[in-house]
KOLKE-802520 format. One record per atom (N, C-alpha, C): residue number from 1; residue in three letters; atom name; x, z, y. Coordinates in nm, 2 decimals. Each point is the difference from the previous one (the first is absolute). Example, Ala and Ser with C-alpha at 12.3 -4.5 7.8 and 13.67 -1.06 7.14 Angstrom:
residues 2
ATOM  nr rest atom   east     up  north
ATOM   1  ala    N   1.32   0.78  -0.57
ATOM   1  ala   CA  -0.09   0.00   0.12
ATOM   1  ala    C   0.09   0.00   0.12
ATOM   2  ser    N  -0.04  -0.07   0.11
ATOM   2  ser   CA   0.09   0.00   0.11
ATOM   2  ser    C  -0.08   0.08   0.11
//
This chain:
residues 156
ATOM  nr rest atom   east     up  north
ATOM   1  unk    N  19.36   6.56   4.22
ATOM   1  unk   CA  -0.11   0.10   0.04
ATOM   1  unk    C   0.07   0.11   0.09
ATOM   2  unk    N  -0.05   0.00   0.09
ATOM   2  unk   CA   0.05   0.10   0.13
ATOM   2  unk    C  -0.07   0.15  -0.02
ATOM   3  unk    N   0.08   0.10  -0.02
ATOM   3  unk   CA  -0.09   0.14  -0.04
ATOM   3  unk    C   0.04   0.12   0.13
ATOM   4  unk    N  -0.06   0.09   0.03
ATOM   4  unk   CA   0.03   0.07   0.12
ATOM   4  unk    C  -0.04   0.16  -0.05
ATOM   5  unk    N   0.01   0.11   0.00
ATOM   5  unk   CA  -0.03   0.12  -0.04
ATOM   5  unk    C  -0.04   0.07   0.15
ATOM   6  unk    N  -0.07   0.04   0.03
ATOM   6  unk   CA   0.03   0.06   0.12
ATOM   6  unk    C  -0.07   0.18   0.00
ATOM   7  unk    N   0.11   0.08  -0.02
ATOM   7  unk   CA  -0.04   0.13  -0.03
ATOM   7  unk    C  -0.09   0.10   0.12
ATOM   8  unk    N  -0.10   0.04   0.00
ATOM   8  unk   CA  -0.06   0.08   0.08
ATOM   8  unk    C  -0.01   0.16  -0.02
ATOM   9  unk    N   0.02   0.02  -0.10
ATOM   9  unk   CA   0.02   0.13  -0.01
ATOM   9  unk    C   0.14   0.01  -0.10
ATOM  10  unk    N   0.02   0.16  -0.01
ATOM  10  unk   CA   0.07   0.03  -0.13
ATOM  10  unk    C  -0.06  -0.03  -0.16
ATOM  11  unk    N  -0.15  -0.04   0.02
ATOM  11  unk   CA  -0.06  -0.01  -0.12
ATOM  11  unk    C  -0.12  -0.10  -0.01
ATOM  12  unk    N   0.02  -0.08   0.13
ATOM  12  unk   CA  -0.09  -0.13   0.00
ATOM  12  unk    C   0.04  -0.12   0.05
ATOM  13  unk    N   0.01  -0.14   0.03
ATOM  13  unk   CA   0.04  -0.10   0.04
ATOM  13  unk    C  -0.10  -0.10  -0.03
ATOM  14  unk    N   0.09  -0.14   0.02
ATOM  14  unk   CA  -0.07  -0.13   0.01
ATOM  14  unk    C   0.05  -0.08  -0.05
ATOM  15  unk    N  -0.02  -0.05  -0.13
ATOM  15  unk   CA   0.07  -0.11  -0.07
ATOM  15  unk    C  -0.05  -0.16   0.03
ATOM  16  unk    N   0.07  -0.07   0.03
ATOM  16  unk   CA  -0.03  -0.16   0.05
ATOM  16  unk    C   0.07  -0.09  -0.05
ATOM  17  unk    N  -0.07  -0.09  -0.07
ATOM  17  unk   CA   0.08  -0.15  -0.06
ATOM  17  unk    C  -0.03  -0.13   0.05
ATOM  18  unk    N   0.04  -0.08   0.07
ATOM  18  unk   CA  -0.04  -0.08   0.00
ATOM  18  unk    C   0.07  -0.16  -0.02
ATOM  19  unk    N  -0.09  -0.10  -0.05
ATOM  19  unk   CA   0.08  -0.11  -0.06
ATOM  19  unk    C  -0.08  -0.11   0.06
ATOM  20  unk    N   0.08  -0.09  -0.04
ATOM  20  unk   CA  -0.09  -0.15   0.10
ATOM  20  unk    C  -0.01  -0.05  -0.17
ATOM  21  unk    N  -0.15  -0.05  -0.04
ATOM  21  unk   CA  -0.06  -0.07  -0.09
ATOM  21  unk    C  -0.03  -0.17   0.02
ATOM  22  unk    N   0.06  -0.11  -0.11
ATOM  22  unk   CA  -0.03  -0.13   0.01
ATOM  22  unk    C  -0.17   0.00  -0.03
ATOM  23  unk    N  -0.10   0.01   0.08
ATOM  23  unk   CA  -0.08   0.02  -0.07
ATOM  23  unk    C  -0.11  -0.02   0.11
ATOM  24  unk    N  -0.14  -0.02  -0.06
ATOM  24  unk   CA  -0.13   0.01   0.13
ATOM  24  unk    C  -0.05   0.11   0.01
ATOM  25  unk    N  -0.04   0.03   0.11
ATOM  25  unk   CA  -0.02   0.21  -0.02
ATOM  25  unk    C  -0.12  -0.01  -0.12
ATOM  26  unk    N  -0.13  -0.11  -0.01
ATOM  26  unk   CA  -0.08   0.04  -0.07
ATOM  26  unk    C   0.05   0.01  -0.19
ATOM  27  unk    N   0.08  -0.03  -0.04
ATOM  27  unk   CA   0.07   0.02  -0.10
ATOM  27  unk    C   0.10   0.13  -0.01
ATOM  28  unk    N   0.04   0.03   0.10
ATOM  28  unk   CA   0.06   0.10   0.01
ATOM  28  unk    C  -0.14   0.12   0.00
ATOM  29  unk    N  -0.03   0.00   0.10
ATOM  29  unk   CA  -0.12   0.12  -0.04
ATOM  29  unk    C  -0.09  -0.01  -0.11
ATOM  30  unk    N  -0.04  -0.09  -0.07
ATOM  30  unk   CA  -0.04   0.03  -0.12
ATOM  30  unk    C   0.08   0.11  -0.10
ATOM  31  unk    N   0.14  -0.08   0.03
ATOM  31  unk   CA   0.10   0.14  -0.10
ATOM  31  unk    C  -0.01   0.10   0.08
ATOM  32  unk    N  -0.07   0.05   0.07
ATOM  32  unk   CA   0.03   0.15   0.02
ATOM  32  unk    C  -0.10   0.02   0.04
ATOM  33  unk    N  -0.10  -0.03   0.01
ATOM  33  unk   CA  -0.14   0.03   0.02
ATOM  33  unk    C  -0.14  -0.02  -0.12
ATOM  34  unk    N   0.03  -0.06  -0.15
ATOM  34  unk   CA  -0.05   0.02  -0.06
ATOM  34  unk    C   0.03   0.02  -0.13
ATOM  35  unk    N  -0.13   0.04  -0.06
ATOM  35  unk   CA   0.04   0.04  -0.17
ATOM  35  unk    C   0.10  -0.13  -0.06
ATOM  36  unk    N  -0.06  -0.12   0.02
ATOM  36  unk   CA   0.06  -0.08  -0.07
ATOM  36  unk    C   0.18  -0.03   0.05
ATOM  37  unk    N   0.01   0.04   0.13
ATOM  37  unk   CA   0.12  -0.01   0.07
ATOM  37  unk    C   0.11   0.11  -0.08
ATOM  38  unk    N  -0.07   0.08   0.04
ATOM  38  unk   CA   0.07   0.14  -0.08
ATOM  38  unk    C   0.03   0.02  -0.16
ATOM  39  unk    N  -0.05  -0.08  -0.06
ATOM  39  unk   CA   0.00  -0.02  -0.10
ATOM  39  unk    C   0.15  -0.09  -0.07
ATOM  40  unk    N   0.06  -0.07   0.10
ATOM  40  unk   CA   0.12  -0.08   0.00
ATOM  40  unk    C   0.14   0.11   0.07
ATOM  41  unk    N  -0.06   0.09   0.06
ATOM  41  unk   CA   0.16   0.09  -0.01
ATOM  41  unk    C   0.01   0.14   0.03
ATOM  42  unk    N  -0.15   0.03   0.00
ATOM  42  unk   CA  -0.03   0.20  -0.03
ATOM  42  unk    C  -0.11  -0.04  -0.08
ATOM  43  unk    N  -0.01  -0.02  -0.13
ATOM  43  unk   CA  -0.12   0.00  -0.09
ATOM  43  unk    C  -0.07   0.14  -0.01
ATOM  44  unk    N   0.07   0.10   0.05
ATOM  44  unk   CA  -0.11   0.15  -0.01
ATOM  44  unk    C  -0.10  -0.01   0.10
ATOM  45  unk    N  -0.02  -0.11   0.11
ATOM  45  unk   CA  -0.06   0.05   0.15
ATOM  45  unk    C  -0.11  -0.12  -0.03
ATOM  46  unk    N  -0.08   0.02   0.04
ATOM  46  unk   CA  -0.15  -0.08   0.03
ATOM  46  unk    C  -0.09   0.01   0.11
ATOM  47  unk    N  -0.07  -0.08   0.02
ATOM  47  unk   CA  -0.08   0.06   0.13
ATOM  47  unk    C  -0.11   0.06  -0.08
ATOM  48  unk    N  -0.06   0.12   0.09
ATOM  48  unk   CA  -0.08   0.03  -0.07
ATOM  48  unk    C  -0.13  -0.05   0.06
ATOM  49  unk    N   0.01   0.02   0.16
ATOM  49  unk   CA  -0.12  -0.10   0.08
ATOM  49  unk    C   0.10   0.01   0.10
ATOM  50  unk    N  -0.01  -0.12   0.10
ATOM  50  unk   CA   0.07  -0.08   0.10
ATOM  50  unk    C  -0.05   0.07   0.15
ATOM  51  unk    N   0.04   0.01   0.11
ATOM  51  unk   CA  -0.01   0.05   0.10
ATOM  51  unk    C  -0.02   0.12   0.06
ATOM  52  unk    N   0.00   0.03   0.12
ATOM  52  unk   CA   0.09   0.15   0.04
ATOM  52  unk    C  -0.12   0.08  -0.05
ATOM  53  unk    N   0.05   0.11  -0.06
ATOM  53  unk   CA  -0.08   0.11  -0.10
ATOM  53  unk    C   0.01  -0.07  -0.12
ATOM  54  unk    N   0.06  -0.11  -0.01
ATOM  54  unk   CA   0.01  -0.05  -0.17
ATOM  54  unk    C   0.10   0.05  -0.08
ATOM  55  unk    N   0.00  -0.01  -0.12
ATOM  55  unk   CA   0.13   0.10  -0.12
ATOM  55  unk    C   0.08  -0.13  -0.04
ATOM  56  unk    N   0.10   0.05   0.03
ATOM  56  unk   CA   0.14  -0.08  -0.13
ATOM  56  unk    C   0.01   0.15  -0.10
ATOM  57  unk    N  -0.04  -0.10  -0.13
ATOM  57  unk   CA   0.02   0.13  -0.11
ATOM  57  unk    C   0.13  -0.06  -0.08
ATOM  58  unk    N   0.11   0.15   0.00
ATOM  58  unk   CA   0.08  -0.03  -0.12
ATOM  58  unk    C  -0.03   0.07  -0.14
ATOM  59  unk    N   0.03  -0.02  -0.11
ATOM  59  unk   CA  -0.04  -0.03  -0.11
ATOM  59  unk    C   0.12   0.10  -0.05
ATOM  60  unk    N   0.00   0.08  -0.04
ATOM  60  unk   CA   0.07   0.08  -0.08
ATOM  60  unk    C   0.07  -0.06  -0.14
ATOM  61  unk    N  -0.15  -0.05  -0.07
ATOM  61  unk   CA   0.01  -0.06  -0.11
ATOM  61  unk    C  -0.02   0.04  -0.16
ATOM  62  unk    N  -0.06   0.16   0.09
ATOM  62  unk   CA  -0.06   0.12  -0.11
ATOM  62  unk    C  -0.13  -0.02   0.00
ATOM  63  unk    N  -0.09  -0.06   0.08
ATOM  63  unk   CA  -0.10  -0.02   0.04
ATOM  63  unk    C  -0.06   0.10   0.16
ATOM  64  unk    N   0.14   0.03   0.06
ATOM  64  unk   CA  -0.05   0.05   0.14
ATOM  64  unk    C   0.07  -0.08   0.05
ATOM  65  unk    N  -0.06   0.01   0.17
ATOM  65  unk   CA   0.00  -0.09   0.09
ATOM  65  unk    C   0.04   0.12   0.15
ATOM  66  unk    N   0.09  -0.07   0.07
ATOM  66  unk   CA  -0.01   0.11   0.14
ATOM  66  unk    C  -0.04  -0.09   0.12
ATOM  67  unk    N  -0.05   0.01   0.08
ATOM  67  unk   CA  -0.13  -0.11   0.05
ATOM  67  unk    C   0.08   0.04   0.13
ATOM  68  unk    N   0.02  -0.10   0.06
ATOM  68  unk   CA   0.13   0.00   0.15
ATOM  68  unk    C  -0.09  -0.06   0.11
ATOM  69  unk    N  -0.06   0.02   0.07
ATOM  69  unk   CA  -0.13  -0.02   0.15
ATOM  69  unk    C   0.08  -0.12   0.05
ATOM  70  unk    N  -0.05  -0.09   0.06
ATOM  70  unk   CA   0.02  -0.10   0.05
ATOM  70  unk    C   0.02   0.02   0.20
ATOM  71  unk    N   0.04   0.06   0.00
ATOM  71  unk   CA  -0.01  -0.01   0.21
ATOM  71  unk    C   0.00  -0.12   0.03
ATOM  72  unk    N   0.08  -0.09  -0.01
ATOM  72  unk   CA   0.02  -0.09   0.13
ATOM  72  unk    C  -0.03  -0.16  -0.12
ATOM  73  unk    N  -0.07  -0.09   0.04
ATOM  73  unk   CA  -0.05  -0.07  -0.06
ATOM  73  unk    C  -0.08  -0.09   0.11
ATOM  74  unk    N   0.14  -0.10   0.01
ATOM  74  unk   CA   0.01  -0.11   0.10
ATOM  74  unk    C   0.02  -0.15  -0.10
ATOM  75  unk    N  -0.10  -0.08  -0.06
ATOM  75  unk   CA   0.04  -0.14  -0.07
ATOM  75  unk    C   0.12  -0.02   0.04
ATOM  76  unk    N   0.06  -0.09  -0.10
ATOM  76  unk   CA   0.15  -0.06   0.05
ATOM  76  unk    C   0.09   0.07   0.09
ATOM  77  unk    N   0.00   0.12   0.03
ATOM  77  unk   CA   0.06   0.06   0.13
ATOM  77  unk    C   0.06   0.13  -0.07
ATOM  78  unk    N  -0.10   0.10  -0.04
ATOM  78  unk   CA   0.01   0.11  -0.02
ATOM  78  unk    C  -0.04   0.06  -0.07
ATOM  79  unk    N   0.08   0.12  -0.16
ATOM  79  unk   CA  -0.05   0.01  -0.08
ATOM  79  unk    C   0.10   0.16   0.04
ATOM  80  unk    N  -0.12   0.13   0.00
ATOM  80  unk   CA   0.04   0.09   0.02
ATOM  80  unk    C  -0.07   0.13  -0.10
ATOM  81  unk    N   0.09   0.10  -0.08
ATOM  81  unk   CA  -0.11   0.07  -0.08
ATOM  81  unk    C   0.12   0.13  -0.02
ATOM  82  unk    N  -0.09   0.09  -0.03
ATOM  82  unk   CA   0.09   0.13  -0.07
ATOM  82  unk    C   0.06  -0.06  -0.07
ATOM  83  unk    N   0.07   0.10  -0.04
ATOM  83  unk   CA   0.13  -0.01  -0.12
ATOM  83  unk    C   0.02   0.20  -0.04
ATOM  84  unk    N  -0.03   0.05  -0.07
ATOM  84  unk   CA   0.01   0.16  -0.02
ATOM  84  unk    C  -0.08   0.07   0.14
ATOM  85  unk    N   0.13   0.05   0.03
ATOM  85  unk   CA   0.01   0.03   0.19
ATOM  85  unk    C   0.07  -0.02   0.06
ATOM  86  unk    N   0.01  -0.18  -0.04
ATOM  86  unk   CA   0.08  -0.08   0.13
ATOM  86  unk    C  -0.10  -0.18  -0.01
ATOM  87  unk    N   0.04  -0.02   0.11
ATOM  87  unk   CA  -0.08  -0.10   0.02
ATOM  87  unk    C   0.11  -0.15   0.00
ATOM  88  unk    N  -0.05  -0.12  -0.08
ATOM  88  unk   CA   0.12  -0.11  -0.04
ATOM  88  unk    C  -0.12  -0.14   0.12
ATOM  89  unk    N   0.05  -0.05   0.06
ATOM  89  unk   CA  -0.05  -0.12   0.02
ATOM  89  unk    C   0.10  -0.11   0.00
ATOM  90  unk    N  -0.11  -0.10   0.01
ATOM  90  unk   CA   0.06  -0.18  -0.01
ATOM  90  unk    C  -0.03  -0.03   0.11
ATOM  91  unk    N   0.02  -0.06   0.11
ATOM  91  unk   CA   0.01  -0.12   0.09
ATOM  91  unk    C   0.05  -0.08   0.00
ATOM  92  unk    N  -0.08  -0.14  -0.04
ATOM  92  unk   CA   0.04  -0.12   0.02
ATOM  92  unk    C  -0.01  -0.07   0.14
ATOM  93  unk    N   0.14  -0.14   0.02
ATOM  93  unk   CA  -0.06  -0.04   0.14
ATOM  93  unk    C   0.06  -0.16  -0.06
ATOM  94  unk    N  -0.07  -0.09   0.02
ATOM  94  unk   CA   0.03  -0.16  -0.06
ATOM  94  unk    C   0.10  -0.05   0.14
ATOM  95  unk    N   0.07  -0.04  -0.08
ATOM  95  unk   CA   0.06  -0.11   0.12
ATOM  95  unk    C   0.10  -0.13  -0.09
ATOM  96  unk    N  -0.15  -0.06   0.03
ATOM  96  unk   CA   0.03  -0.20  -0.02
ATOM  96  unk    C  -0.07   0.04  -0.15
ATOM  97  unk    N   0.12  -0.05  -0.10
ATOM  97  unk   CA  -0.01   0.01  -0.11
ATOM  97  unk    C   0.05   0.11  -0.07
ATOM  98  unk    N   0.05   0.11   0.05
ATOM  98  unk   CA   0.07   0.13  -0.06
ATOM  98  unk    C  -0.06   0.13   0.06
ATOM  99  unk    N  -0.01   0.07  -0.01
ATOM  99  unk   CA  -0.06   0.13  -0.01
ATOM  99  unk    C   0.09   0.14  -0.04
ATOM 100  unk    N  -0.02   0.06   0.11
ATOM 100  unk   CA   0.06   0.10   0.00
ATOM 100  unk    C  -0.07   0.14  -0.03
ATOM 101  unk    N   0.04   0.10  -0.08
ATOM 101  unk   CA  -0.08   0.07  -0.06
ATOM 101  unk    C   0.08   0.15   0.07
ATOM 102  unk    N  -0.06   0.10   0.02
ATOM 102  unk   CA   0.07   0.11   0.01
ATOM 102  unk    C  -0.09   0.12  -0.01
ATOM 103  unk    N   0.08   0.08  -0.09
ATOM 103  unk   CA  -0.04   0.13  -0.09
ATOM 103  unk    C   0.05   0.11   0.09
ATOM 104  unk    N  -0.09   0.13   0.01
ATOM 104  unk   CA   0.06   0.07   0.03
ATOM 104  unk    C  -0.07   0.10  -0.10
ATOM 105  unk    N   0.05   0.15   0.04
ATOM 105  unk   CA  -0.03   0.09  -0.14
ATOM 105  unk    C   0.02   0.13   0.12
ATOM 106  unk    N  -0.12   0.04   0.04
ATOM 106  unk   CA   0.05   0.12   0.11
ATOM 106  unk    C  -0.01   0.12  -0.13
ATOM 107  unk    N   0.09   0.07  -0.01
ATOM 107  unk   CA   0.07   0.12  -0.08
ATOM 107  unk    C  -0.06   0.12   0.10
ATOM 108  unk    N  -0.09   0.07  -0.06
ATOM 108  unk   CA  -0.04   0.14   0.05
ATOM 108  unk    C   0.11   0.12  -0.03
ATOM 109  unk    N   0.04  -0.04  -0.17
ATOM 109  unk   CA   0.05   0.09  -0.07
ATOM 109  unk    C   0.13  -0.06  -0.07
ATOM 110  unk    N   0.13   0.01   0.05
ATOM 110  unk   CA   0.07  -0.07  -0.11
ATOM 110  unk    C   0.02   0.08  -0.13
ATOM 111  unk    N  -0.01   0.00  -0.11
ATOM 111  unk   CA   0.03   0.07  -0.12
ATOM 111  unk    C   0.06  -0.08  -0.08
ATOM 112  unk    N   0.02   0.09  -0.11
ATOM 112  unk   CA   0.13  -0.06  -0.12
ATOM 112  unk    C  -0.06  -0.15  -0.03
ATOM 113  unk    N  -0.13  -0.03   0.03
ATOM 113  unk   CA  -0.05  -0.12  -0.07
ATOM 113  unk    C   0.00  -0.09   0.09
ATOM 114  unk    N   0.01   0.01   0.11
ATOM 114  unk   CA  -0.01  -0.09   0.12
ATOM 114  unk    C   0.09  -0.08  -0.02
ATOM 115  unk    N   0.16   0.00  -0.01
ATOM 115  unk   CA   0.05  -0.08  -0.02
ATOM 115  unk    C  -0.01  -0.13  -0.11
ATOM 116  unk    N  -0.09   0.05  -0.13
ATOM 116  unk   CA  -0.03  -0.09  -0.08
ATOM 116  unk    C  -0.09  -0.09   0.03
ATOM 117  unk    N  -0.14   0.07   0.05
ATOM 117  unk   CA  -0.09  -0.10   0.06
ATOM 117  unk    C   0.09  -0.10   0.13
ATOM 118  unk    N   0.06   0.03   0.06
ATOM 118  unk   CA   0.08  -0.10   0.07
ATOM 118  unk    C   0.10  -0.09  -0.06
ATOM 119  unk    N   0.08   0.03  -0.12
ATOM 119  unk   CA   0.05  -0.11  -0.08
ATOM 119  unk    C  -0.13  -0.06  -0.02
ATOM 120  unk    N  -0.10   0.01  -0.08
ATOM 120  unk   CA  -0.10  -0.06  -0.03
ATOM 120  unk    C  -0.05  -0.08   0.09
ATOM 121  unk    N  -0.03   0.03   0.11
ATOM 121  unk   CA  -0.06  -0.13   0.11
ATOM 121  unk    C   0.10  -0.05   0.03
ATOM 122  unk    N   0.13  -0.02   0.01
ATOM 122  unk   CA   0.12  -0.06   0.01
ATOM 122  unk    C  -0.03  -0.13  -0.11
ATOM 123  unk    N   0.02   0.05  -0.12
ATOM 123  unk   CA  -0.05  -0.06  -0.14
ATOM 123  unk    C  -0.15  -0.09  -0.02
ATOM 124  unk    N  -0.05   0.05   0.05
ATOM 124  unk   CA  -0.17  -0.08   0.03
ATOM 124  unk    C   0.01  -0.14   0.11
ATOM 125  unk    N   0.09   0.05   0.11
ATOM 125  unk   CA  -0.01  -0.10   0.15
ATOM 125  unk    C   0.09  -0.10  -0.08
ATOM 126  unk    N   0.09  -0.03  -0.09
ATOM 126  unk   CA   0.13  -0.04  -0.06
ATOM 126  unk    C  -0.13  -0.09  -0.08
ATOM 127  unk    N  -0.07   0.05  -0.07
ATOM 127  unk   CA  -0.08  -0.09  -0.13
ATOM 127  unk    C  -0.05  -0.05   0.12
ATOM 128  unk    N  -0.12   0.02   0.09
ATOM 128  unk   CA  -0.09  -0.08   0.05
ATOM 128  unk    C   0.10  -0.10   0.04
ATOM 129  unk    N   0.12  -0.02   0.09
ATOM 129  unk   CA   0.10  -0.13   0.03
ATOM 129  unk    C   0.01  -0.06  -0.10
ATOM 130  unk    N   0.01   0.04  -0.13
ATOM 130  unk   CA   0.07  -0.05  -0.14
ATOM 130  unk    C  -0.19  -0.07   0.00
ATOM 131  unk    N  -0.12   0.01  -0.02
ATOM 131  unk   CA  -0.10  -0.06  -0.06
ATOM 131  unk    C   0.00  -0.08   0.10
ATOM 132  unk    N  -0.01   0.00   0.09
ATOM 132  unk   CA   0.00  -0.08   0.16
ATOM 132  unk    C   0.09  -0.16  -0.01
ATOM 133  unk    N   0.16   0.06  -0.09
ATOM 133  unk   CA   0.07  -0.10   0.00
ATOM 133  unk    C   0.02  -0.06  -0.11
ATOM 134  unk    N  -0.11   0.04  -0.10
ATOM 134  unk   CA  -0.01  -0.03  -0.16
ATOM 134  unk    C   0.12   0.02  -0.05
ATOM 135  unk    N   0.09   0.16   0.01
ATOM 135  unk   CA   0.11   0.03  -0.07
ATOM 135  unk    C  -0.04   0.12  -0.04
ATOM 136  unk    N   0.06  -0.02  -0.18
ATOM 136  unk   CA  -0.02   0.21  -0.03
ATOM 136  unk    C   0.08   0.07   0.08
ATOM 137  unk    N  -0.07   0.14   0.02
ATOM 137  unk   CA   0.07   0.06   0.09
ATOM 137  unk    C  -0.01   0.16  -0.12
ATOM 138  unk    N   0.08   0.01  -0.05
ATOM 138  unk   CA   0.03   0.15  -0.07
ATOM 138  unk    C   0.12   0.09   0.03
ATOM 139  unk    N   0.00   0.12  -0.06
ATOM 139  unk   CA   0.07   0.11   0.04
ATOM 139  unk    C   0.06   0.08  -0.07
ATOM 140  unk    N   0.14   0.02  -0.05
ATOM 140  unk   CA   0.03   0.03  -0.11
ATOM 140  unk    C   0.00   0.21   0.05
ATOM 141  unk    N  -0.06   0.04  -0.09
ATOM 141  unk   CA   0.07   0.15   0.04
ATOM 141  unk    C   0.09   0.07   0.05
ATOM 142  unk    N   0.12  -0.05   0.01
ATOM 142  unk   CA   0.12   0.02   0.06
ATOM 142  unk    C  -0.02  -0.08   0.14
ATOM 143  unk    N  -0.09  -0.12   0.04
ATOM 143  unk   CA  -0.04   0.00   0.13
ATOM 143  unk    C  -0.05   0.06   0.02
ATOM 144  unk    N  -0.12   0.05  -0.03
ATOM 144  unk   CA  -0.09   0.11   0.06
ATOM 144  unk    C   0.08   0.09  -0.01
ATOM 145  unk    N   0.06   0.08  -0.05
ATOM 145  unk   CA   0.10   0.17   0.03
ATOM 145  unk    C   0.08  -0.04   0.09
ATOM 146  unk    N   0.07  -0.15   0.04
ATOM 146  unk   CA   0.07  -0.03   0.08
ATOM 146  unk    C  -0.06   0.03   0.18
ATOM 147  unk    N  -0.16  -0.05  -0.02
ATOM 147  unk   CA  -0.09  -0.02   0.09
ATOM 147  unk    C  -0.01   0.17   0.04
ATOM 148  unk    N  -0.07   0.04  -0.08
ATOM 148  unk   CA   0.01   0.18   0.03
ATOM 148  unk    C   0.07   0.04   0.05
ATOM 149  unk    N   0.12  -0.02  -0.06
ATOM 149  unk   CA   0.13   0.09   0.08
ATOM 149  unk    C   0.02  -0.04   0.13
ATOM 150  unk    N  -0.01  -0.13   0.03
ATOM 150  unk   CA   0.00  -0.06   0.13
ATOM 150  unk    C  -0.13   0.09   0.11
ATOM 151  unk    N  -0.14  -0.02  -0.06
ATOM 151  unk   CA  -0.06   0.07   0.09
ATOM 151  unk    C  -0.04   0.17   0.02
ATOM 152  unk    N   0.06   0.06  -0.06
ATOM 152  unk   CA  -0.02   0.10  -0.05
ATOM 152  unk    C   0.13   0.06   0.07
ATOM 153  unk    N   0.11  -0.07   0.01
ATOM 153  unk   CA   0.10   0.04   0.13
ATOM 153  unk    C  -0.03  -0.02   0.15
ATOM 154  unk    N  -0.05  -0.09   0.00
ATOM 154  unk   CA  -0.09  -0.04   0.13
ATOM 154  unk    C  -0.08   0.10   0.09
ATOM 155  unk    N  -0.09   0.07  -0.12
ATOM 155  unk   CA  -0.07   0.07   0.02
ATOM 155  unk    C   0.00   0.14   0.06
ATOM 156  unk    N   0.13   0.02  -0.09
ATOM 156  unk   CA   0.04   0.17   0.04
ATOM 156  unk    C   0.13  -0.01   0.10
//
């Protein structure tokens, strides 16, 4: 997985991953484009309704929900939506039998938390290859604080 940071301010940037998938994009965007997809490796996130002005809701799991607006909503192509007050999208692009996917996460605001939610999509792009290639893909704690520290120095 190829990752790139690219800082624009003192307190905002551009986070980018991207990986080449054995996979057909229409399988690939189901995992990232619906409830049922989402359900296999961010179980908090659902669609709430599909298409631009549509909600991905995450799920607290107290019984609140924070409802993230859909922008850019392109089938098989393009999956774009808030995230807080930064914006995370997916673009996929097929070639042959493999599929390339790339995330970006434009950062308005970096804060103390930013660098977690980016171990976390690090951690998420990692399962979706792992269901893709029918292997578990988990994370022990000490990777994730490993992952932090890694982006969280990046950052500043």
């Amino acid at each position: 997985m190829q990752e790139k940071y690219q800082k624009i301010t003192d307190t905002s940037g551009i986070m980018t991953f991207e990986l080449e998938l054995d996979s057909k994009i229409a399988k690939v965007w189901e995992l990232i484009a619906t409830t049922k997809g989402f359900a296999q490796w961010f179980p908090e996130l659902s669609v709430g309704e599909s298409g631009v002005d549509g909600l991905i809701l995450f799920d607290f799991g107290n019984g609140e929900y924070e409802e993230m607006t859909i922008t850019v909503y392109e089938p098989k192509s393009i999956l774009e939506y808030t995230w807080d007050k930064n914006m995370v999208r997916f673009e996929l692009t097929e070639q042959g039998e493999k599929t390339t996917l790339r995330f970006t996460e434009e950062i308005n605001e970096v804060t103390t938390h930013t660098p977690r939610d980016i171990s976390g999509w690090h951690m998420c792009l990692q399962k979706i290859r792992g269901i893709l290639e029918d292997k578990d893909v988990s994370f022990t704690e000490d990777e994730f604080l490993a992952l932090f520290d890694k982006y969280q120095a990046l950052m500043n």
